[in-house]
TORVEXNU-962521 format. One record per residue (C-alpha): residue in one letter; x negated, y negated, z. Coordinates in steps of 0.02 Angstrom, whole numbers, plus 50000, padded with zeros to 5 digits. Example, Ala and Ser with C-alpha at 12.3 -4.5 7.8 and 13.67 -1.06 7.14 Angstrom:
2
A493855022550390;S493165005350357;
END
This chain:
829
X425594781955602;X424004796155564;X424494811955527;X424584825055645;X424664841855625;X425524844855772;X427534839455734;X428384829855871;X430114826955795;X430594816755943;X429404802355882;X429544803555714;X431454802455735;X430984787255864;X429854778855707;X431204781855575;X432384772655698;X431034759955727;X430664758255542;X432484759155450;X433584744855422;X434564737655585;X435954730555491;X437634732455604;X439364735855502;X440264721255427;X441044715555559;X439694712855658;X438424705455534;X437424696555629;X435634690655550;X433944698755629;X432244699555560;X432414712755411;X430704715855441;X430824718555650;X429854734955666;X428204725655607;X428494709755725;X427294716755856;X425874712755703;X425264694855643;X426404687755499;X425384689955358;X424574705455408;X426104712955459;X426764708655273;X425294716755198;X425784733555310;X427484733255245;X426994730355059;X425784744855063;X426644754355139;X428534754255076;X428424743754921;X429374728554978;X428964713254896;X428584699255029;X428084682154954;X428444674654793;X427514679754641;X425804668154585;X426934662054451;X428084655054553;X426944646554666;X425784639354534;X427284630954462;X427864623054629;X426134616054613;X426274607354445;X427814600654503;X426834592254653;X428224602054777;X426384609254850;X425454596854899;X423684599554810;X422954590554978;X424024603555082;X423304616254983;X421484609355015;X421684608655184;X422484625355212;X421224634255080;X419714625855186;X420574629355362;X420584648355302;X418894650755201;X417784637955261;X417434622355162;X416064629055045;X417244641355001;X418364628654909;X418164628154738;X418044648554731;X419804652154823;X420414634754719;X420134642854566;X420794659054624;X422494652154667;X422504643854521;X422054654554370;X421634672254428;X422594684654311;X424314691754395;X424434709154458;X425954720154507;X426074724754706;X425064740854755;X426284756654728;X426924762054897;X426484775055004;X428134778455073;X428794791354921;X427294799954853;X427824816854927;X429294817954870;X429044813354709;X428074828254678;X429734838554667;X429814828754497;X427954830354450;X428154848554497;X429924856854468;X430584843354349;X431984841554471;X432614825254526;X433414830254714;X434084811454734;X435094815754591;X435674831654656;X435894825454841;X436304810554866;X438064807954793;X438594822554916;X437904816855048;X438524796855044;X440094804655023;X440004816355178;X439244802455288;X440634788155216;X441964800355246;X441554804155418;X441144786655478;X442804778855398;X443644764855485;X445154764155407;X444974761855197;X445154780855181;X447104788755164;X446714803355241;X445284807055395;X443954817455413;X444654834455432;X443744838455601;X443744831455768;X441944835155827;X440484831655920;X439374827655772;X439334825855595;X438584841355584;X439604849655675;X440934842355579;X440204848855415;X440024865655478;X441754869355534;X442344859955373;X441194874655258;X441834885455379;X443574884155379;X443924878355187;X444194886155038;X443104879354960;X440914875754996;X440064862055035;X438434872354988;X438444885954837;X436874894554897;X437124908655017;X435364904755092;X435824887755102;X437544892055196;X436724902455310;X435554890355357;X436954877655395;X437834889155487;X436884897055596;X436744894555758;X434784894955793;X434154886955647;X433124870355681;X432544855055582;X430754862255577;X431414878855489;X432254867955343;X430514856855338;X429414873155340;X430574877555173;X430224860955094;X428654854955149;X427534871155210;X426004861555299;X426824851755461;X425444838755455;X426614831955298;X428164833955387;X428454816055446;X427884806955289;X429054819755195;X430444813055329;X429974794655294;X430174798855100;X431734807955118;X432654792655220;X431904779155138;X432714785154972;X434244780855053;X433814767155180;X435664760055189;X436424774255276;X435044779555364;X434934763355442;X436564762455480;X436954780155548;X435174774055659;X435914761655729;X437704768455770;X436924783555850;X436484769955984;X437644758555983;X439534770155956;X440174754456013;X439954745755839;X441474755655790;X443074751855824;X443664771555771;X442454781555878;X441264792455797;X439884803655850;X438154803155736;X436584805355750;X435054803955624;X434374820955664;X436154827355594;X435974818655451;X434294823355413;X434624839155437;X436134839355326;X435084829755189;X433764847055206;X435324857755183;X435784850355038;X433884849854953;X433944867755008;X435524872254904;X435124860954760;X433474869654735;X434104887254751;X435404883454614;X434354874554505;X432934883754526;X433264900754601;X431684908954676;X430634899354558;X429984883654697;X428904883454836;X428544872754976;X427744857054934;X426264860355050;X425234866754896;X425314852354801;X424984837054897;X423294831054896;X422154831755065;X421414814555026;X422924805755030;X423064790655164;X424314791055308;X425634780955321;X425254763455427;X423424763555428;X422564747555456;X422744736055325;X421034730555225;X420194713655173;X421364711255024;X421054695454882;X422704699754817;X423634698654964;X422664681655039;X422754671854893;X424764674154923;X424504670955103;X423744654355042;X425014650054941;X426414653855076;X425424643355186;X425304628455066;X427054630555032;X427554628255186;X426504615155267;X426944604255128;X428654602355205;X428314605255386;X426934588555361;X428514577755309;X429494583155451;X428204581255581;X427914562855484;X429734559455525;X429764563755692;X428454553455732;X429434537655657;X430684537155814;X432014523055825;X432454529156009;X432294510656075;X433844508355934;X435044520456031;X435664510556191;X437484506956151;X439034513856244;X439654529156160;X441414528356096;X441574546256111;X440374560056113;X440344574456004;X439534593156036;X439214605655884;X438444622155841;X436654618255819;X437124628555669;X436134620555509;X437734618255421;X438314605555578;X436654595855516;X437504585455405;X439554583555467;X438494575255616;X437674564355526;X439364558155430;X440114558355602;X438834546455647;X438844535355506;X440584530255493;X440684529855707;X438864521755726;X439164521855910;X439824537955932;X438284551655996;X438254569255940;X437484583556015;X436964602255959;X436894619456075;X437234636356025;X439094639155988;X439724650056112;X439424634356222;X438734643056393;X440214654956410;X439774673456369;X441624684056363;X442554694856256;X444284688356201;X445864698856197;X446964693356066;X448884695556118;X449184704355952;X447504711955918;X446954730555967;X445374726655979;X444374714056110;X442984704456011;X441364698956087;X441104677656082;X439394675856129;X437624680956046;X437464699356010;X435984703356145;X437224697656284;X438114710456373;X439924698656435;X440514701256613;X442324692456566;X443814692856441;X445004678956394;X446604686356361;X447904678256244;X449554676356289;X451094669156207;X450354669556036;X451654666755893;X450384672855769;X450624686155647;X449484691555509;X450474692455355;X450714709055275;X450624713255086;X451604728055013;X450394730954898;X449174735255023;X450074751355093;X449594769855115;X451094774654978;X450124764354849;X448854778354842;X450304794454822;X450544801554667;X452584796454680;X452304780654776;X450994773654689;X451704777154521;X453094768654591;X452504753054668;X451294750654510;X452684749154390;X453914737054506;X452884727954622;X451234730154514;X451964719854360;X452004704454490;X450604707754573;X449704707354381;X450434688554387;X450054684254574;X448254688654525;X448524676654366;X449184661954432;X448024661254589;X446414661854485;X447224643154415;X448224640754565;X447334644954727;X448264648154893;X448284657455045;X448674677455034;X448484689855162;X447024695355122;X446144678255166;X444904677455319;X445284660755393;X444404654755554;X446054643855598;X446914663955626;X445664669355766;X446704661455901;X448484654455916;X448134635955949;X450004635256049;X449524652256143;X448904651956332;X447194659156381;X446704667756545;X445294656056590;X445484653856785;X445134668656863;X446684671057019;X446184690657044;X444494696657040;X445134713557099;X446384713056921;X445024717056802;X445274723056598;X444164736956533;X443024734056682;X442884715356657;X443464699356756;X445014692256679;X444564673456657;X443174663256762;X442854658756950;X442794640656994;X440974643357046;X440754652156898;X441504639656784;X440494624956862;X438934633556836;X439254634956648;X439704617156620;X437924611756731;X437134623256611;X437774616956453;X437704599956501;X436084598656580;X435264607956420;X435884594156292;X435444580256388;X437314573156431;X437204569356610;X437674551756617;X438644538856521;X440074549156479;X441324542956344;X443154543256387;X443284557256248;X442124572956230;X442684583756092;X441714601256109;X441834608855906;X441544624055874;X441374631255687;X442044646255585;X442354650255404;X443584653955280;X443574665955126;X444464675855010;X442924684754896;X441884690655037;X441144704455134;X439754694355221;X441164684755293;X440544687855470;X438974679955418;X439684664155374;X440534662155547;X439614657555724;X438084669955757;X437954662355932;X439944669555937;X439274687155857;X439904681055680;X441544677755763;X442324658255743;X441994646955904;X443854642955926;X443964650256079;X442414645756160;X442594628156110;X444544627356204;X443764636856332;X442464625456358;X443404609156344;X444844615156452;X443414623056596;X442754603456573;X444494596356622;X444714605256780;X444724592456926;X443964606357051;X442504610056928;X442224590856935;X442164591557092;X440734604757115;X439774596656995;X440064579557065;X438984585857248;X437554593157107;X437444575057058;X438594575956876;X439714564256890;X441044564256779;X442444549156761;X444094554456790;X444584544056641;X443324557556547;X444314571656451;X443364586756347;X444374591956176;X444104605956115;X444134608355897;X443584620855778;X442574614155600;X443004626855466;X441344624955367;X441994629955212;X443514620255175;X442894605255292;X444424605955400;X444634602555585;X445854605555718;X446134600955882;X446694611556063;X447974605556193;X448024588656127;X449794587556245;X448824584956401;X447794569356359;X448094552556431;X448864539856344;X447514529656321;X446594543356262;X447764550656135;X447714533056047;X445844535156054;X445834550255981;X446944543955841;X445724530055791;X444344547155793;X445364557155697;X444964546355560;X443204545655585;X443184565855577;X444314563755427;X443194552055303;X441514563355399;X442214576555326;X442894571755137;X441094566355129;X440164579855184;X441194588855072;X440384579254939;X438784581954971;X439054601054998;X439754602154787;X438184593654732;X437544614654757;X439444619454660;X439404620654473;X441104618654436;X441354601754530;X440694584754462;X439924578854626;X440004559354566;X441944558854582;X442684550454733;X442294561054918;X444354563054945;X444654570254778;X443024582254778;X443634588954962;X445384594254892;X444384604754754;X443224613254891;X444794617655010;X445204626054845;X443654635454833;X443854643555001;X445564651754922;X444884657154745;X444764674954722;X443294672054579;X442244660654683;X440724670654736;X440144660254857;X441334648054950;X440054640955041;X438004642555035;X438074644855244;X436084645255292;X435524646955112;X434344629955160;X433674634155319;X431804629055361;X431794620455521;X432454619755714;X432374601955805;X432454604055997;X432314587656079;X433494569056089;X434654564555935;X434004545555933;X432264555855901;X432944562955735;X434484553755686;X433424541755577;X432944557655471;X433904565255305;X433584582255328;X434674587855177;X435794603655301;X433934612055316;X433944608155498;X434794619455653;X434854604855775;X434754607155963;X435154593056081;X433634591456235;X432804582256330;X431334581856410;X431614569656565;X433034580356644;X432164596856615;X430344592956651;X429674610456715;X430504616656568;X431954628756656;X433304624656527;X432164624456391;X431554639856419;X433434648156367;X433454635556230;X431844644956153;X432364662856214;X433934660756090;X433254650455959;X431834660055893;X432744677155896;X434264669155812;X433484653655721;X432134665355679;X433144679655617;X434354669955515;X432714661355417;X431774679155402;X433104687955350;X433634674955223;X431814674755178;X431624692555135;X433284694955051;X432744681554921;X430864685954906;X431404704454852;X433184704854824;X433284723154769;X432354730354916;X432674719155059;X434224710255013;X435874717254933;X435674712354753;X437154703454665;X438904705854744;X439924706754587;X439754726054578;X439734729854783;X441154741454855;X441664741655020;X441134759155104;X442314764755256;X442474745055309;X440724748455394;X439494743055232;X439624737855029;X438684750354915;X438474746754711;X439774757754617;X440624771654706;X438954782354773;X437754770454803;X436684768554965;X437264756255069;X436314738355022;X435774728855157;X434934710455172;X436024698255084;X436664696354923;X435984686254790;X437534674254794;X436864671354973;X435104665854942;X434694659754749;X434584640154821;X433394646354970;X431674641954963;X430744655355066;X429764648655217;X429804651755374;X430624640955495;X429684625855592;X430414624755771;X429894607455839;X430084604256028;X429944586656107;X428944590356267;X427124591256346;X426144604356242;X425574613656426;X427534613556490;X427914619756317;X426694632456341;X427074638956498;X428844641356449;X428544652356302;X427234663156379;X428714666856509;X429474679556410;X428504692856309;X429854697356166;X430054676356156;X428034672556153;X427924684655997;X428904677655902;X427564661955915;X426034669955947;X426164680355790;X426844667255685;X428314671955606;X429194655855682;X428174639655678;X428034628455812;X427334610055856;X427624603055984;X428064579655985;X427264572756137;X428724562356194;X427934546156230;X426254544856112;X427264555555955;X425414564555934;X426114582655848;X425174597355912;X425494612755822;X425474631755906;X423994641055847;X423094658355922;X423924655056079;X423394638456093;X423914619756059;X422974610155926;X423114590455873;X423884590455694;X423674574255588;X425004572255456;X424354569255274;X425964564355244;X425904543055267;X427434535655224;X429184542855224;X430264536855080;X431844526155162;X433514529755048;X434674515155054;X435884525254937;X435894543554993;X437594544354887;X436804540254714;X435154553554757;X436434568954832;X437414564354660;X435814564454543;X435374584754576;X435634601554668;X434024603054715;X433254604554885;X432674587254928;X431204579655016;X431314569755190;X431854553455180;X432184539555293;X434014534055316;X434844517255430;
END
């Protein structure tokens, strides 16, 4: 962005917007590229941008890398061939030598602050000081969903509006300065008058803008994106981030008039003519492409395994009658209960699609206020569920009551209740259980409740939606879902449809840990949904003429995996046959031992458990986790991510893929001019994608782009966690989140012909990006020669493995046992 010296606040306010964090509030966290506004730019040179520019730190330091390489985790032929693909062969030994020994330097200092720094330089005044504190608390007051006793005094149309009529109508001021107070409130003063104060020269407006929000890129951010999405909050409010801009100029105003009386002057004067704009062109850099190089290396040096292992397909092996099928989340974390599934059922198939399962609604809770959208966060629903019957009631604690925050009732409760709350808080830290203030995924629906899934009266609608689902419409969805995993034929007299949630005591991220296809929601209800839609003989019957036949002897299940205790349960189990309930008693042991195991494998990455002991006893010690109010992180949810499979399971199930792997079930033969696959790609790189980017960047630079340790966050207003009681709001994730992730980016492999796969990505602009400009990877497996072609400038290239041999693992129990580190790709029966 040049400067100008003409000022369009319109577009600058559009850039901020563009440029500020896009983090929704907690209950909505949902991953997304942290760096989206630069997505329109090549990977690396996009990186390079957002270094120079605002400081962030976006690969791992030399270091780092160099030490990956002494520990042979880079491949030095990797590193050859990506150094030579790059530079040229001659080129070699100079960039090889480079990488290797040139001395290490700090990152460039950003542009993004250099103006208003100068109020230091100049006035020996530090305004973030003054400001900030004020502000937060203005702007976490007014957006409060419910931690606050008492609300916002005014019921307005704006924050600043709000703010006005407060320093209108109190006794106190919001602003000591009569200048500044007359600026707030009167009626025809503008943005550009405050700016013409502070800045002088309008060419400097916009970067002073971009310094002035990016001090505070939290709540910026987030007051950004609720000005366009009001929905996001469940207690209305009205913002904007011209009103808080303009609030922020108020304050500067006042701060400087106090501190400084008549005694400063725009900062016009002092800012030097020669100084670059903000987003030129990036430069030939050394610095930044010997990191590039390194990144590169990095990464190839797993991706080459994988592609190795692909090519090793057993399919011929996978011809048996299923004894029942399975469907998961192609969540990563489903990567290995599948497996497990697998192993101690060896003819049992399992299949991966995204977790709301085809069936976009919001679902009404009986005893909930609120509807909550089940389905990915781009898709607008047409439908509710409602809940009905529901005997569930979350519990209640005294303890958390307004009257605990009086002066008389809190004194009171403190010294009666508060003495055995003192001893609650003791025993549980030795004696974990359930308390109210536990998110559990098993309390998002009543299991012995009814849902509204048949539609019987278009006309009735709820909020403007469809109560329940059309038979039409419910056909479709099952042809969708089971067309794009590849289960058309050979159905086993059981089909359990699992969908996963989480469960945590110690944990704001907690809607990160559930189903993102489900909007960070548990899959409970999608996966009953589902199973019960599947049941219906008149569906059957619809999808019987479109050539899916189903047996009548066939019956879907529907279950719910809570991924960090390793728990499952099962939906109307009462109407099942009874052959079929003694089936599913014979499975229900399978799912039992799958899960004690995978369990077991999971506390290799948990300190305080000795991974070697028996899988049974470890599991009862992880349900405990889940309940612990000192564990930090219950679970390590995509903390491993690196890689997306679309294609068969007998393609892949011969591969350890140690939970790296989001798994999604295709194939080729039913979907050859790529129509299904084509939504399989639209949601997996923007979801896929943005779970693996954001995970990247929050561990690459944890202070700038992720949310630093979580030992010291408060919750602000229920909307966002802030260090201490002032902070900025800290988006990205926390460190407990992403100290076992190994930054790359992910590898999406497709089984298909490279010129259908490239068809179906070029379909879609906002989908072809994400490829084109390389911040996903893809190859594409040829299905029947296994030749790997991998996606480069908009083309398909051959791509020979160096990789020969893939180790085979005859004991994965004794190498999961021997360390917590990420582990290579093995071979497994």
């Amino acid at each position: 962005m040049a400067q100008s010296v003409s000022f369009d606040l319109d577009h600058v306010l559009h850039e901020l917007s563009h440029y500020l964090p896009a983090q929704s509030p907690l209950k909505d966290f949902v991953h997304h590229n942290t760096l989206h506004a630069f997505q329109h730019l090549p990977f690396h040179q996009a990186l390079q941008l957002a270094a120079e520019n605002f400081g962030y730190k976006v690969y791992w330091n030399l270091a780092t890398f160099r030490q990956l390489y002494a520990q042979h985790k880079i491949n030095p032929l990797i590193l050859e061939r990506v150094i030579t693909e790059h530079k040229g062969k001659d080129e070699l030994a100079y960039w090889s030598n480079l990488l290797l020994n040139s001395p290490v330097q700090e990152y460039p200092e950003p542009k993004v602050g250099r103006i208003r720094k100068l109020w230091k330089d100049v006035f020996n005044l530090n305004l973030d000081k003054e400001v900030h504190e004020l502000l937060f608390r203005l702007v976490s007051s007014y957006l409060d969903q419910g931690i606050a006793i008492w609300k916002f005094p005014v019921e307005s149309k704006g924050l600043l509006s709000a703010v006005r009529s407060l320093e209108k109508n109190s006794f106190s001021t919001i602003v000591k300065s009569e200048r500044a107070r007359n600026l707030l409130l009167g009626k025809n003063t503008k943005l550009s008058d405050l700016l013409h104060l502070l800045v002088g020269d309008e060419k400097w407006f916009a970067q002073y803008l971009f310094d002035q929000q990016f001090a505070h890129p939290g709540w910026s951010g987030m007051v950004a994106v609720l000005e366009h999405q009001e929905q996001s909050l469940l207690d209305k409010r009205k913002v904007s981030l011209h009103d808080l801009i303009f609030l922020e100029c108020i304050l500067e105003i006042d701060a400087l008039d106090r501190k400084r009386g008549e005694k400063w002057f725009a900062l016009g004067k002092y800012i030097d003519e020669a100084m670059s704009p903000l987003f030129a062109p990036v430069e030939n850099s050394e610095w930044f492409e010997i990191h590039k190089i390194w990144q590169e290396a990095m990464e190839w040096s797993y991706y080459d395994q994988v592609i190795r292992g692909l090519q090793l397909s057993h399919a011929a092996d996978f011809n048996k009658a299923p004894s029942f099928q399975a469907m998961f989340c192609i969540d990563d974390r489903s990567c290995s209960i599948r497996r497990y599934v697998e192993r101690f059922a060896p003819d049992a198939q399992t299949y991966g699609t995204a977790g709301f399962f085809n069936l976009p609604f919001f679902f009404q809770p009986e005893h909930g206020k609120f509807m909550t959208k089940v389905c990915p966060a781009p898709v607008t629903p047409r439908h509710v569920i409602k809940e009905t019957a529901s005997k569930i009631r979350h519990k209640k604690d005294a303890h958390f009551s307004k009257h605990s925050k009086g002066i008389f009732g809190g004194w009171a409760i403190s010294q009666t209740m508060g003495f055995w709350s003192a001893l609650k808080m003791a025993k549980s830290i030795f004696y974990p259980s359930e308390t109210p203030a536990m998110v559990s995924s098993f309390h998002h629906m009543d299991p012995n409740g009814k849902l509204s899934i048949s539609c019987t009266d278009p006309e009735h609608t709820h909020h403007g939606m469809q109560v329940g689902f059309t038979v039409s419409e419910m056909a479709d969805a099952v042809e969708g879902l089971l067309k794009s995993i590849g289960l058309v034929r050979d159905f086993a007299p059981l089909i359990y449809v699992i969908g996963h949630g989480a469960s945590s005591l110690n944990n704001t991220h907690y809607a990160g840990y559930d189903c993102g296809a489900c909007s960070g929601r548990s899959g409970s209800v999608n996966a009953r949904v589902a199973a019960a839609i599947g049941n219906q003989s008149e569906v059957r019957e619809i999808l019987a003429k479109r050539g899916l036949h189903i047996p009548e002897s066939t019956q879907f299940i529907g279950g719910l995996h809570d991924t960090t205790r390793d728990e499952m349960e099962f939906y109307d189990l009462e109407a099942l046959s009874a052959s079929n309930k003694v089936l599913h008693e014979r499975n229900l042991q399978t799912f039992e031992i799958a899960l004690d195991y995978n369990a077991k494998e999971r506390s290799r990455r948990f300190h305080t458990i000795d991974s070697t002991q028996d899988a049974k006893r470890i599991h009862e010690q992880v349900k405990k986790r889940a309940l612990s109010l000192f564990v930090t992180r219950p679970e390590w949810n995509h903390a491993t991510n690196a890689l997306c499979v679309v294609g068969k399971r007998e393609n892949n199930r011969h591969l350890f893929l140690d939970k790296r792997a989001f798994l999604n079930s295709y194939d080729h033969l039913i979907d050859p001019e790529g129509a299904y696959l084509f939504g399989i790609l639209k949601a997996v790189a923007p979801v896929c994608g943005g779970i693996n980017l954001e995970y990247y960047f929050s561990k690459v630079d944890n202070h700038r782009l992720g949310a630093g340790s979580k030992l010291p966050h408060n919750v602000m207003g229920l909307i966002g966690v802030a260090n201490g009681m002032d902070g900025d709001l800290r988006t990205g994730l926390p460190l407990q989140m992403v100290n076992i992730h190994d930054p790359l980016r992910i590898l999406i492999t497709v089984e298909h012909y490279p010129e259908v796969l490239l068809k179906t990505i070029q379909r879609h602009d906002p989908t072809y990006e994400w490829f084109v400009n390389e911040w996903v990877k893809l190859v594409c497996i040829h299905p029947e020669n296994k030749q790997a072609y991998v996606f480069k400038a908009g083309a398909f290239v051959e791509y020979q493995p160096i990789t020969s041999d893939i180790a085979y693992v005859d004991n994965l129990e004794k190498v999961l046992e021997s360390t917590a580190e990420n582990l290579p790709v093995y071979l497994i029966a």
